[in-house]
C-alpha positions in Angstrom: 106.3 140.4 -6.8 103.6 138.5 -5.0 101.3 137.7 -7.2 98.3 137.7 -4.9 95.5 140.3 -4.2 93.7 141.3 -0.5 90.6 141.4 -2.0 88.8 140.7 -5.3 85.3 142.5 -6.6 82.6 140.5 -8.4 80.3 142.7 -10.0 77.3 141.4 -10.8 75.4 143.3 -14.1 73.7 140.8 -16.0 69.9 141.5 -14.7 67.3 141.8 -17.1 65.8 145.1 -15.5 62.7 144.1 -16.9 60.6 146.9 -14.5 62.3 149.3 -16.7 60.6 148.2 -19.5 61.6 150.3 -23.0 64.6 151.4 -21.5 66.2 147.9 -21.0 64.7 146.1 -24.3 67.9 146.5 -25.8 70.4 147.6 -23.0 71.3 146.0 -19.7 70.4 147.8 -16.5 73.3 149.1 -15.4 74.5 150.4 -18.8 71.0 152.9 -18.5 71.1 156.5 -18.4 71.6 158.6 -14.9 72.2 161.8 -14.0 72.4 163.4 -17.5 76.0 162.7 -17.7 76.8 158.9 -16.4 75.2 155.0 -16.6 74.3 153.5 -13.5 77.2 151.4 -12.9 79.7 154.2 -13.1 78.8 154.4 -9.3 79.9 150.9 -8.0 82.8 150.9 -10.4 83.9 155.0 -8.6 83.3 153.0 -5.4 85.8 150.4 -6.1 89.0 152.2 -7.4 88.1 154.8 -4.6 88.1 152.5 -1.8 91.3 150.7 -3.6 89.9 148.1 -4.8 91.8 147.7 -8.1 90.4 144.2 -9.4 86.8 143.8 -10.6 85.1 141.3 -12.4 81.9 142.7 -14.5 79.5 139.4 -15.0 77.4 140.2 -17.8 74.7 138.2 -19.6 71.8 140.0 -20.8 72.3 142.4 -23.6 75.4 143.1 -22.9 76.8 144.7 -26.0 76.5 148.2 -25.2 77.7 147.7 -21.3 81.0 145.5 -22.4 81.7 148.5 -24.9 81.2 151.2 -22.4 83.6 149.3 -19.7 85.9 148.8 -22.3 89.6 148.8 -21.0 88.5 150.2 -17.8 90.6 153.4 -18.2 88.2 156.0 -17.1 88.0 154.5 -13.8 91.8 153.9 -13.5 91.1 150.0 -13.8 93.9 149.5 -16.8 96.0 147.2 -15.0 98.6 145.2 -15.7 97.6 142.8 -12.9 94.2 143.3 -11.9 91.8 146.0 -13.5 88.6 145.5 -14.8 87.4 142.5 -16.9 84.2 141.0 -18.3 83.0 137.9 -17.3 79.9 136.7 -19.8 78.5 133.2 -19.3 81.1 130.6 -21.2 81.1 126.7 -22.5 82.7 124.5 -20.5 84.2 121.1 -21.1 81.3 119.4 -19.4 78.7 122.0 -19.3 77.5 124.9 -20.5 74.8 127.1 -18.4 73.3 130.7 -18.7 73.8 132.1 -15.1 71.3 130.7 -13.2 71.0 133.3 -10.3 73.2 135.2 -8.2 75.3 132.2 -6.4 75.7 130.3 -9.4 77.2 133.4 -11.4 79.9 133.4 -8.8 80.0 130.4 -8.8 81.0 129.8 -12.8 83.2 132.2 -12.1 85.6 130.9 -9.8 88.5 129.9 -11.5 88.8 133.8 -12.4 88.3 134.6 -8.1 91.2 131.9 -7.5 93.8 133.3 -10.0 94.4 136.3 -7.5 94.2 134.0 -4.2 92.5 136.4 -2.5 92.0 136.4 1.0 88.4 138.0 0.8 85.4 138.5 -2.1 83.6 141.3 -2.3 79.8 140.8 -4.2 78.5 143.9 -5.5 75.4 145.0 -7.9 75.8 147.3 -10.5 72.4 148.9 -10.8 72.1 150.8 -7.4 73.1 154.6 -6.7 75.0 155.5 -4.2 78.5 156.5 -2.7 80.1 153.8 -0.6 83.9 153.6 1.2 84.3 149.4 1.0 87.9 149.6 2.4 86.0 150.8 5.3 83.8 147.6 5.2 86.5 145.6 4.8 88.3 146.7 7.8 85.2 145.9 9.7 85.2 142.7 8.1 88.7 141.4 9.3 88.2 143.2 12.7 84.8 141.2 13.8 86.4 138.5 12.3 83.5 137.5 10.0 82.9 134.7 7.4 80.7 137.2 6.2 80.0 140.5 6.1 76.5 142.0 4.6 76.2 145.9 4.1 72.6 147.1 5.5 70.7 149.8 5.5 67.7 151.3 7.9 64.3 151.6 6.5 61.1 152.7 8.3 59.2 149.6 9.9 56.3 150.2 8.0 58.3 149.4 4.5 60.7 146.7 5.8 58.7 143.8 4.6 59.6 144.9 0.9 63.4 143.7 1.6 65.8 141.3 3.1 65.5 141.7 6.4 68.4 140.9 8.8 68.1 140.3 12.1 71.0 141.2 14.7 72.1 141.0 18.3 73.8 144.0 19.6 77.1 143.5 18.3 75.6 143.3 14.8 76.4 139.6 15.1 73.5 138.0 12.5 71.5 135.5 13.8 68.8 135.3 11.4 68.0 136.1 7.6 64.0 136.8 6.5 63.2 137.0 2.7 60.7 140.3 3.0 59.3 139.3 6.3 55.1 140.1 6.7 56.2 141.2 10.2 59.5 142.6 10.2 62.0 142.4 13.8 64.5 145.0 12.7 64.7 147.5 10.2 68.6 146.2 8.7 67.4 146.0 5.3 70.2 144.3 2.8 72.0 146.2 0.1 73.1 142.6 -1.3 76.9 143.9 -0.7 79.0 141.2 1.1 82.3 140.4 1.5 82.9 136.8 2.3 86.4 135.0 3.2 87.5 134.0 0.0 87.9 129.9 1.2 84.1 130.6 3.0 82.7 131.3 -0.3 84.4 128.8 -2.4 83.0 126.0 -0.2 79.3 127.3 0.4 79.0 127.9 -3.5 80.3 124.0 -4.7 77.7 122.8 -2.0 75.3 125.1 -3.5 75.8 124.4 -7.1 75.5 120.3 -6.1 71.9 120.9 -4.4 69.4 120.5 -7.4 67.0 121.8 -4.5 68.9 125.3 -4.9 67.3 128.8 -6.4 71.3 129.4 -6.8 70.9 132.6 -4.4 72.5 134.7 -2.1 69.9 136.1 0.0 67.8 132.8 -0.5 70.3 129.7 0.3 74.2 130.9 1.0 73.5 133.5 4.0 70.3 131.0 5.3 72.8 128.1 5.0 75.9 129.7 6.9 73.5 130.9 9.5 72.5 127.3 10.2 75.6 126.2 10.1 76.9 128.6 13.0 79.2 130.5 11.1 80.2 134.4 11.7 78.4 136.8 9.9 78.0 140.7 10.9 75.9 143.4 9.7 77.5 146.4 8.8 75.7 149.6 8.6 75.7 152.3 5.8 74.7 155.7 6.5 74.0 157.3 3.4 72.1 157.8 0.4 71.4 154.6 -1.8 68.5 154.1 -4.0 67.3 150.7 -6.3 66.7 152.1 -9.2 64.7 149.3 -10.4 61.5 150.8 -11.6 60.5 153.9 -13.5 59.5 155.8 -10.7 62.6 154.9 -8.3 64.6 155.8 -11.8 63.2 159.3 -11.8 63.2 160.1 -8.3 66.9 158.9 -8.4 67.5 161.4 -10.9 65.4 164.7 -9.2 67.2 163.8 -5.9 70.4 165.9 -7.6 68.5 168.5 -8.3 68.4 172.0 -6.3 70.8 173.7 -4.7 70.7 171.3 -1.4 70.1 167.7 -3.6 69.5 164.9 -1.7 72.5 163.5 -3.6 75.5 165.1 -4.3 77.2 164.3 -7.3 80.0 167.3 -7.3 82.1 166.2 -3.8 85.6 166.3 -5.1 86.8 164.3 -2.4 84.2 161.0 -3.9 84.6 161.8 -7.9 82.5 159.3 -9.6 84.0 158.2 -13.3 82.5 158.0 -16.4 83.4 157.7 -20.2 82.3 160.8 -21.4 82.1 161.4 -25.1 83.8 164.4 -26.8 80.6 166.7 -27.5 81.6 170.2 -27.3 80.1 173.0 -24.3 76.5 173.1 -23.9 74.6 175.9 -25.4 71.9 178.0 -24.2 70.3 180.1 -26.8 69.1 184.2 -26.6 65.8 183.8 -24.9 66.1 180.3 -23.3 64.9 179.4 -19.3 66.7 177.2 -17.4 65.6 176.7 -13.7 67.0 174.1 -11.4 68.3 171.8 -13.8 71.8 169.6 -14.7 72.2 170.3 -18.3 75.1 167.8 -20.0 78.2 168.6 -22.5 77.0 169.0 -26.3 73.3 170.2 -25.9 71.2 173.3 -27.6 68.9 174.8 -25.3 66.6 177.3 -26.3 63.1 176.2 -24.9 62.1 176.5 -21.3 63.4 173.4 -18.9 62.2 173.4 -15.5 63.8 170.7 -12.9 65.0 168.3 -15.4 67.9 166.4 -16.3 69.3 167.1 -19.9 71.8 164.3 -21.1 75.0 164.9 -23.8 73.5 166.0 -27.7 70.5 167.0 -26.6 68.4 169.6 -28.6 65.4 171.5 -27.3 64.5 174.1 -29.3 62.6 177.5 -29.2 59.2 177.4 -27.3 59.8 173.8 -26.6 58.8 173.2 -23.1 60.5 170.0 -20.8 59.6 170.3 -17.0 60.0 167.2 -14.1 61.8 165.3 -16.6 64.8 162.8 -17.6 66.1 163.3 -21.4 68.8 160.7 -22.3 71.1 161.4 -24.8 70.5 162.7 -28.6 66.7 163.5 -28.0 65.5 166.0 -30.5 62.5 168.1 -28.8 61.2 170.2 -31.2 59.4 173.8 -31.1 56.6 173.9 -29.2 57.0 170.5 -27.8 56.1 170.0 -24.0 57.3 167.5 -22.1 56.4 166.7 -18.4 56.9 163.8 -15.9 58.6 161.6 -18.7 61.6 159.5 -19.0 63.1 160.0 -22.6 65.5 157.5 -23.9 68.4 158.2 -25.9 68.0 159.3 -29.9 64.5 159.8 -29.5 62.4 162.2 -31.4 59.9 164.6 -30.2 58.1 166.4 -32.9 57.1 169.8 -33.2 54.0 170.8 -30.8 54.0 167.3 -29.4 52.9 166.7 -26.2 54.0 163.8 -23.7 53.2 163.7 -20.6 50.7 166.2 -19.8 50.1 167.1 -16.1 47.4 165.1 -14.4 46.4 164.1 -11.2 47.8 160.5 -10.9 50.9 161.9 -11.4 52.3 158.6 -13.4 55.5 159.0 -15.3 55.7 159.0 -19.3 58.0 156.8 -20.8 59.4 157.2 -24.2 62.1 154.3 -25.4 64.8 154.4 -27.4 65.3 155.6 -30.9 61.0 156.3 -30.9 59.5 159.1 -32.8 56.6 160.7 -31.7 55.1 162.7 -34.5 54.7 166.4 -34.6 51.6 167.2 -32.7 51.0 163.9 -31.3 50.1 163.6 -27.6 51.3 161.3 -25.4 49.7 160.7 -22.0 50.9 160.4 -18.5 52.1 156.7 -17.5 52.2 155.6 -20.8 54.7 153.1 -21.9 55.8 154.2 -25.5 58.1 152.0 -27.7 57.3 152.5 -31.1 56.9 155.2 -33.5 53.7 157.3 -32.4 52.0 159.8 -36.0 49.4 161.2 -36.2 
């Protein structure tokens, strides 16, 4: 047995996710709520073991409590291995030093000794708090065919919103010649995903001459790729077509979670022949009561239904009871809505409490999203209003 690996993941999860505001106080980003059944980085994790990528380091660092718990073992993504598998790679002390991570590079960076006991031939840099479906075995045979030192997945946006991202700028072969950190004038529309593979020996040497420049921000997008550019080195776009969405804010949160809605969504979450993996918990089937009006909605394992919900997302353990109205809305996991409650536009954290004939989120013409947090309790008959931010207990 060779005790040597093609290609090694390096998951990076330890962002603070602090445009999500309530709903990453006490959770990191990729451990929030999506899609009434999963956490965001169910997706990249599905990604890996279906493109065969069987070893993944998870770097964690803020709040990571509730993310380490929910990786656990890795066995609901078939990343229980005996060599390889999934494994958690916090911040550590070491005999000279001892450092938070201090940006992107320099978590990879601290991590290398872990990278090196595969000797793999090639890295593969990934972010756990985006949404999509993505075949990296496919990248990776791109990656050995060009050649490349490095390989950077992109995307096309429209012109007009290019200069919100990474801009990379290629000749016809996809060949990079130049990287611009959210260009006022964009040349190409080849934004970054910040997915790279790099040659494992490439990486190693870019990253120790990172780490010894106190000059450094420590970042991919800002010093490695700018730094192999100017030193001539090969490095090719390659180009995803499919849905993908930063879920960074409230409102890309929500519309990441109506895009699986209706019966053509923008996002399709049932394809057999992708399956994404989650740890579900045991709560028994849903239940939807005499009298109860469901329209174009995902409803999870474990929840009591017998309100109206209108194009909503309804998490495990949810209860919504009679006359309780929730329309355009995200409910995470054990909300209590109860009767006569109407929610709209709002993003609900898990064990929340809505009280009876509250109101969050009423309809208005700015159309801003309501945001309840965690564990809150909004009194019975208390109203909430659109594009608030709520994360304490709310009486009247």
């Amino acid at each position: 047995m060779i005790n040597k690996k093609d290609c090694v993941a390096m998951l990076l999860a330890g962002g603070q996710g602090s445009r999500l505001y309530a709903l990453t106080n006490k959770i990191a980003k990729p451990a929030v709520s999506y899609g009434a059944k999963y956490r965001i980085i169910d997706f990249t994790l599905s990604n890996c073991i279906n493109s065969n990528i069987d070893t993944v380091g998870v770097l964690t660092q803020y709040q990571p409590l509730l993310l380490n718990e929910y990786i656990g073992n890795g066995q609901p993504w078939d990343l229980d291995r005996t060599f390889g598998g999934v494994h958690i790679l916090p911040p550590y002390q070491g005999k000279h030093i001892t450092n938070w991570y201090k940006g992107t590079a320099n978590a990879i960076y601290q991590n290398l000794t872990f990278i090196k006991s595969y000797d793999p031939d090639h890295v593969l840099i990934l972010s756990g708090d985006h949404i999509y479906k993505m075949d990296y075995a496919a990248m990776l045979k791109y990656h050995k065919e060009k050649n490349a030192d490095c390989t950077i997945s992109v995307i096309d946006v429209p012109l007009k919103e290019a200069s919100r991202f990474g801009i990379l700028n290629t000749n016809d072969d996809l060949s990079i010649y130049e990287f611009e950190e959210k260009p006022k004038q964009p040349k190409s529309t080849h934004a970054s995903m910040g997915i790279y593979i790099f040659k494992a020996s490439v990486l190693e040497k870019y990253l120790t001459e990172d780490e010894a420049n106190p000059d450094s921000q420590n970042d991919f997008g800002k010093n490695i790729i700018p730094n192999m550019l100017n030193d001539g080195l090969k490095l090719f776009a390659y180009q995803f077509k499919g849905y993908w969405k930063d879920v960074g804010t409230i409102d890309s949160l929500w519309e990441a979670n109506m895009d699986l809605l209706g019966e053509n969504p923008n996002f399709d979450i049932f394809d057999t022949n992708w399956k994404i993996y989650s740890r579900n918990n045991p709560y028994p089937p849903q239940f939807i009561a005499d009298g109860a009006k469901l329209e174009n909605s995902l409803v999870t394992v474990g929840s009591y239904i017998a309100g109206n919900v209108t194009n909503s997302l309804i998490s495990e353990n949810v209860t919504i009871s009679k006359n309780a109205v929730v329309k355009d809305s995200v409910i995470f996991e054990n909300v209590v809505i109860e009767e006569g409650a109407h929610i709209e536009n709002a993003i609900i954290a898990e064990d929340a409490y809505i009280g009876a004939n509250a109101h969050v989120g009423l309809p208005h013409e700015t159309n801003k999203i309501t945001v309840i947090g965690p564990s809150v309790k909004i009194g019975d008959g208390v109203t909430i209003l659109d594009g608030q931010m709520v994360e304490k207990d709310v009486n009247l």
